[in-house]
N, C-alpha and C positions, 0 to 999 in steps of 0.2 A: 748336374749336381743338385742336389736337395739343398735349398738356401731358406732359411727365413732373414725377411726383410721387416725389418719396425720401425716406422715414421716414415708416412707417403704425404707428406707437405711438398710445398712447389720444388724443392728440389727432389726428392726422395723418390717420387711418384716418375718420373723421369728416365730414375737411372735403375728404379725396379724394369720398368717397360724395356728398357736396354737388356735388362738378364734376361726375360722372359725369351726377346725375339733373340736371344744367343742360344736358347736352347733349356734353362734351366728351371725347375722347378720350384716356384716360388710358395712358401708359406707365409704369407700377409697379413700384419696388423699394423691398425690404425685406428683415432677413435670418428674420422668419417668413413660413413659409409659408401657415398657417394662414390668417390674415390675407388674405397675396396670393389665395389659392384663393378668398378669400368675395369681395373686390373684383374677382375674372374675373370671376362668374360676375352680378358686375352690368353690366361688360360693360366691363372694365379688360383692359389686357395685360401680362403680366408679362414683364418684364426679366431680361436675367442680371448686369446692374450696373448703377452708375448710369453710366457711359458710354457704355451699350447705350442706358436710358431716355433720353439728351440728347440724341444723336444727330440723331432725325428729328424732334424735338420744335423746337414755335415758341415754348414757353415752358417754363423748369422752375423747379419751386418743390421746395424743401427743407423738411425740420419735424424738427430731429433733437437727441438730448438733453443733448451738451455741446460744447465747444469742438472740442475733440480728434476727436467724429466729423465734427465741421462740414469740421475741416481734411483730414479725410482721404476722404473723401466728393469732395469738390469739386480735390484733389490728386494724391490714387494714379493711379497708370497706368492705370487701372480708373475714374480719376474723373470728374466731371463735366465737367470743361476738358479731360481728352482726347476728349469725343467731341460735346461744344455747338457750332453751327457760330457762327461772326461775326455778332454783329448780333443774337443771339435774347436776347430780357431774363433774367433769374437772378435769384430773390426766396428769400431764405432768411428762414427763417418762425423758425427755433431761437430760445431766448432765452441767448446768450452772451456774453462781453466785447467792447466793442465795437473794441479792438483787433486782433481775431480777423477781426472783418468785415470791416475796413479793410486787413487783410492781406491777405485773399479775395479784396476789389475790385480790390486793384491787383492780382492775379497775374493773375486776370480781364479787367481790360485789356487787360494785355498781349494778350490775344489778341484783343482786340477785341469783351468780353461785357461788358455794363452790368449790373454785380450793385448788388441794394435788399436792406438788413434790414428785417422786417416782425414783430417780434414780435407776441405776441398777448397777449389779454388777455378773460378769459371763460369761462375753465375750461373742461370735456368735455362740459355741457352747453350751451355757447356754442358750442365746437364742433360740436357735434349738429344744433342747433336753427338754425343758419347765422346767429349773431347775434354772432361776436366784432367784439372791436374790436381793428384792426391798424394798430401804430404805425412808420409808414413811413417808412428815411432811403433818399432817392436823389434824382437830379436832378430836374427838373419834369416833363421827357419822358419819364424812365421812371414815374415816377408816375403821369401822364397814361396810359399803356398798361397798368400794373398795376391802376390803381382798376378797371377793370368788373369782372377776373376774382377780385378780390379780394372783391368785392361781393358775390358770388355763395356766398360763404362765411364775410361779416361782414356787420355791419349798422356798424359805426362805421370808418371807413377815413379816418386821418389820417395828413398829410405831416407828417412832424416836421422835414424839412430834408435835410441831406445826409448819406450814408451812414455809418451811424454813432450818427444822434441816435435812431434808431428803437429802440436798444439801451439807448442811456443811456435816455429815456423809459420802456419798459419796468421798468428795474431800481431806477428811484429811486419810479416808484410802485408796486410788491413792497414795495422797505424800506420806504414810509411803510404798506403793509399788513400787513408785520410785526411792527409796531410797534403798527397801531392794534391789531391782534386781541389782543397782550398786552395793553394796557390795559383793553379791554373784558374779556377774561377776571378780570383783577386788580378790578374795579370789581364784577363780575356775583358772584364768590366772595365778596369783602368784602360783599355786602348779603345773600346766601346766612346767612353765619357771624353778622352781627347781628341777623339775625332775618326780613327782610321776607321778602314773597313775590318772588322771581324773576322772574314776568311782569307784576308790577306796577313792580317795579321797571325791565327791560327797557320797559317800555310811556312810565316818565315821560321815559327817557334819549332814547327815539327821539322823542319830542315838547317835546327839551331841545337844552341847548347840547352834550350829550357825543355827539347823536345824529352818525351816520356808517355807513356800509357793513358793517363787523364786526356791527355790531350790530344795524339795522334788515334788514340780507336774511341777516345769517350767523351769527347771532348762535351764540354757542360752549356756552351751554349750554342742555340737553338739553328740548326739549319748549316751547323760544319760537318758533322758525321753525321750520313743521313740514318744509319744505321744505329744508332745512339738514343738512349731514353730523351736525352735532351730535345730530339726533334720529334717523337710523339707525346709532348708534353708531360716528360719526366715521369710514364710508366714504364712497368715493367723492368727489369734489372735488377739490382739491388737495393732494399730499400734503405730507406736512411735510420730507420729504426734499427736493423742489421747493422747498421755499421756504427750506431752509438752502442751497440752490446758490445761490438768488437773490440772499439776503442777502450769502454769500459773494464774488457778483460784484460787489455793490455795497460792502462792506466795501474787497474788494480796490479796485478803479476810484477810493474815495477817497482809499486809502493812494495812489495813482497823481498822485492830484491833490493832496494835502496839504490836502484837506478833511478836517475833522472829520466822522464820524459817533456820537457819542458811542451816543445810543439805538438807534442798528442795530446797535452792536456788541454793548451785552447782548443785545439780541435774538437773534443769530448766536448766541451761546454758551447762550440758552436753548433753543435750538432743535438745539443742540447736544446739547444733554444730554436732552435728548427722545428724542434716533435715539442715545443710546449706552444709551439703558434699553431700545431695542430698539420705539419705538414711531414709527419714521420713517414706515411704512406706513401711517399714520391719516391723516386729513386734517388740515392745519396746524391748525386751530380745537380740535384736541385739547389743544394745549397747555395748555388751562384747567385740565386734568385736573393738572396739577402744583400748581395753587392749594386744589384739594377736597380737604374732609376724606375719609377714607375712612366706605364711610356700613356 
């Protein structure tokens, strides 16, 4: 299949390389080069925008990192709707508000292109490893045409409904993962500071009622999952800048609804005050680093 792909950042770049080695013809933009030069030479074509990349393409997928490029990506005279012809599906992969999307789809219509949000969920190694899970809002029949190609670069691929819900899905499990990895940070520090051992304590939580994901694959501090940002000093994964956008959208999206989020909103402002001590680049699980004594 003829695909264009737009936004090869740490995730994007990943799950392009995934289509390519599945067989598909990729048309590529990005504003690195670097990037595009490594994906030609596995046998991608580079674009000179994304209305060049939609053009000849029978399908394009987007992965891009806020609202604002989303709109202007799929907008500008340069965008994707000036050059996607009628009828070719549009899966935008970003995690943004889903107000944003629902803007997209209709202007998309209009011209007669069936656009799906497909958030993701699985970080850069999920990416890699073509194991994300992608939360799907579009109708049944574009569904039904995106799960194979989607499959080829997730292992979990869920309809969440109609376009839209793929977003909200997305953002309200971030906030509940914002949330749990404060906790477990708060829990792991206070056993630290009374005394016990750390992976003993880690050990009874994950074969307890506190156990959960934070803790049992990502656990926040240093030398329980070896496998974990936390034990190569909080690179790599997710960073904490990503998950105060997250929280962000989900903060806002409740002030929208006149839902309470009381616990995502301290969360937002701790995670706040994380990226204003200049430590947004770490992986979110750093946070715990605010709870430790200095040793």
């Amino acid at each position: 299949m003829r695909i264009a792909f737009i936004g090869l950042g740490n995730m994007g770049a990943p799950m392009a390389r995934n289509l390519i080695k599945a067989g598909h013809q990729l048309s590529l933009f990005d504003l690195n080069k670097d990037v595009l030069a490594e994906l030609a030479e596995l046998g991608g074509q580079i674009s000179a925008s994304p209305k060049d990349a939609a053009s000849a393409s029978e399908l394009v997928i987007t992965m891009l990192p806020a609202a604002a490029h989303v709109r202007s990506v799929y907008l500008n005279e340069d965008g994707v709707l000036a050059g996607v012809r009628a009828g070719t599906p549009v899966v935008d992969c970003s995690t943004i508000d889903p107000q944003t999307v629902r803007a997209v789809h209709a202007a998309a219509a209009r011209q007669g292109v069936d656009l799906a949000d497909a958030p993701v969920s699985g970080g850069t190694g999920g990416a890699a490893a073509g194991t994300l899970t992608f939360m799907v809002g579009a109708s049944e029949a574009l569904f039904a045409t995106l799960q194979p190609v989607l499959a080829q670069m997730g292992r979990n691929i869920v309809h969440c409904g109609e376009v839209g819900t793929g977003q909200i899905a997305k953002i309200c499990n971030n906030l509940l993962l914002g949330i749990s990895m404060i906790g477990v940070s708060e829990a792991m520090a206070l056993g630290n500071a009374l005394g016990i051992d750390t992976k003993v304590l880690a050990g009874i939580i994950n074969s307890s009622t506190g156990r959960c994901w934070s803790s049992d694959t990502y656990n926040p501090w240093p030398g329980i999952v070896e496998t974990a940002p936390a034990s190569r000093g909080y690179t790599g994964g997710f960073g904490a800048e990503l998950m105060l956008k997250d929280l962000g959208l989900a903060t806002e999206a409740a002030r929208q609804a006149h839902q309470p989020v009381i616990l995502g909103a301290v969360a937002q402002q701790l995670y706040q005050a994380m990226s204003l001590r200049g430590e947004g680049g770490k992986d979110f699980s750093a946070i715990i680093e605010g709870y430790r004594k200095p040793e």
